[in-house]
N, C-alpha and C positions, 0 to 999 in steps of 0.2 A: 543388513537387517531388513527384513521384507515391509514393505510397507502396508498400511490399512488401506483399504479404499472406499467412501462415502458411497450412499444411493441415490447422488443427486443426479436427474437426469445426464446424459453427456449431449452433444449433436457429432454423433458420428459420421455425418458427411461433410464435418465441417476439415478442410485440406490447410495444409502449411510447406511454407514455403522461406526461405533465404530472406528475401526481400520482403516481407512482410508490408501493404499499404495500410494507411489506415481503413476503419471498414467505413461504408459509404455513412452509415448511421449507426450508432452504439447496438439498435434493435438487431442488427444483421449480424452481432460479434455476439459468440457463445465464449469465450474465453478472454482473459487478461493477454493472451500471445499474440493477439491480434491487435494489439496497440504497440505503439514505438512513444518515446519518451525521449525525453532529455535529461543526463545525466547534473550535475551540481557544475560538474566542469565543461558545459556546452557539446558535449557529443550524445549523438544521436545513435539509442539502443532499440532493439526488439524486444520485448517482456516475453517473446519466445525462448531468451537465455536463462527465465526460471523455470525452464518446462522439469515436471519432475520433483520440485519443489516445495512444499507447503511454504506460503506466505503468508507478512502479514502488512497491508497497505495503508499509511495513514499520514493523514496530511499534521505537520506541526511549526510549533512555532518559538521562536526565542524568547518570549515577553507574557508568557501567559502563565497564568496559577497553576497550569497543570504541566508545566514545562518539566520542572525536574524531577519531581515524580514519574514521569512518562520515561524523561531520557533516561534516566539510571534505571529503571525498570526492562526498557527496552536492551540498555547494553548488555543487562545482565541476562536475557535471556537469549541476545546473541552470541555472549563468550557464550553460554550453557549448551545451546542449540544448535549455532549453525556449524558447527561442524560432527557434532554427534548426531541431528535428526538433518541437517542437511535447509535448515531453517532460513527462510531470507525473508528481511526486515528491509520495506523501503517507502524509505519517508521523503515526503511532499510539501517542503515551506509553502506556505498562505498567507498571504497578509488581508485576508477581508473578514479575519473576526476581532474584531476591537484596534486596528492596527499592527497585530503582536507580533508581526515579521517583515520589519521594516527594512532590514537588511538587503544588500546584493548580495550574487551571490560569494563573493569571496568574506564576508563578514559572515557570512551562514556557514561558511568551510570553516571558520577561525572559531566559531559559538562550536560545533561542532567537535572540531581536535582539543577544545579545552576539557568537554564531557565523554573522552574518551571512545567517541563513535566510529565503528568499524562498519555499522551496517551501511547500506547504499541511501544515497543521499542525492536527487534529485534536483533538477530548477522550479523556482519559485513558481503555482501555477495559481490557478483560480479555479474551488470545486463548486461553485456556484453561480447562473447566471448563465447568459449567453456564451460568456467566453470562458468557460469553466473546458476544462481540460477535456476530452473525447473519455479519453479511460475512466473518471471520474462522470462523468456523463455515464457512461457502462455502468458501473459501482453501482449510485444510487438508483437505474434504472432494475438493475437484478435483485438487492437487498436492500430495500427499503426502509428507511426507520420507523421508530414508533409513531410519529407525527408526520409522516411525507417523505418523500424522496430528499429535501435539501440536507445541504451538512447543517448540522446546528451550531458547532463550534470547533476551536482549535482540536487537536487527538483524537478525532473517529476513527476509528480502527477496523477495515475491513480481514477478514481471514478468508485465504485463497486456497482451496486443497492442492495435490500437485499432479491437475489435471488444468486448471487455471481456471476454474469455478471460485468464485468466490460462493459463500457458505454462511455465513456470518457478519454483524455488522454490529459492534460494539460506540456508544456513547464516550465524549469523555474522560465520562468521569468512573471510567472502566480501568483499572489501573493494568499494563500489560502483565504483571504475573499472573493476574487470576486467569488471563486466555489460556495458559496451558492445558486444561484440562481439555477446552475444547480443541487445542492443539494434538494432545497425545489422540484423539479421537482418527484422526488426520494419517499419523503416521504408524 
């Protein structure tokens, strides 16, 4: 199925490569491929393996009002998607808004297989603050919210085309089915 393609600027000089470093400052990174990340089970990936993709990135948590709404929301637009649009879903435990992911991470793997979660599921990181994750530094520095750059709470949802632009920056209290539309926009 061919896919859409946004008008969002690209930087076509920007090169990739196997080994991907992080980039010196998030300012110097035009895509999510230029980060490396830690999976849930402590290995270390290239976000260059969603090249091609539409994403969608969002930090969550076990303990919060928007928890199950989010995750049943999110699986079901993973059964729907990622194999018919090719969709990947990849969520980020946080524990700096109210406590609400208090968990290690093998408690986050076991919250996780009880709600039925196929999508990819990351280590615990911090998107705020000095020691806020590099990629999440990137995020808030290209899509910025209604109030600033910081996260405001658990379930921000950034949406990623699959060129590795993020495009989008949803709140929240954004529930993931209503993203479709700006999803279908994508592919």
């Amino acid at each position: 199925m061919p896919r859409k393609k946004t008008t969002a600027k690209r930087n076509a000089s920007s090169s990739q490569s196997d080994d991907i470093p992080e980039p010196e400052s998030t300012n110097a990174a035009s895509t999510i491929y230029e980060f490396n990340v830690k999976t849930i089970k402590g290995e270390d990936v290239s976000l260059e393996k969603y090249k091609g993709h539409v994403c969608i990135i969002v930090n969550v948590a076990s303990k919060c009002g928007h928890t199950k709404s989010n995750y049943e929301q999110f699986v079901e637009l993973h059964d729907k998607y990622a194999d018919e649009k090719g969709l990947k879903i990849l969520a980020f435990p946080c524990n700096q808004f109210g406590g609400q992911e208090p968990g290690d991470s093998e408690k986050i793997c076991q919250f996780a297989e009880t709600r039925n979660v196929k999508f990819d599921m990351f280590e615990k990181i911090k998107v705020n603050g000095k020691d806020a994750h590099p990629l999440w530094k990137f995020l808030k520095e290209k899509v910025p919210g209604p109030k600033g750059k910081d996260i405001k709470w658990n379930f921000t949802k950034f949406i990623i085309d699959d060129e590795g632009v993020p495009v989008e920056r949803h709140l929240s209290s954004v529930k993931p089915l209503t993203l479709v539309d700006s999803l279908e926009k994508l592919w």
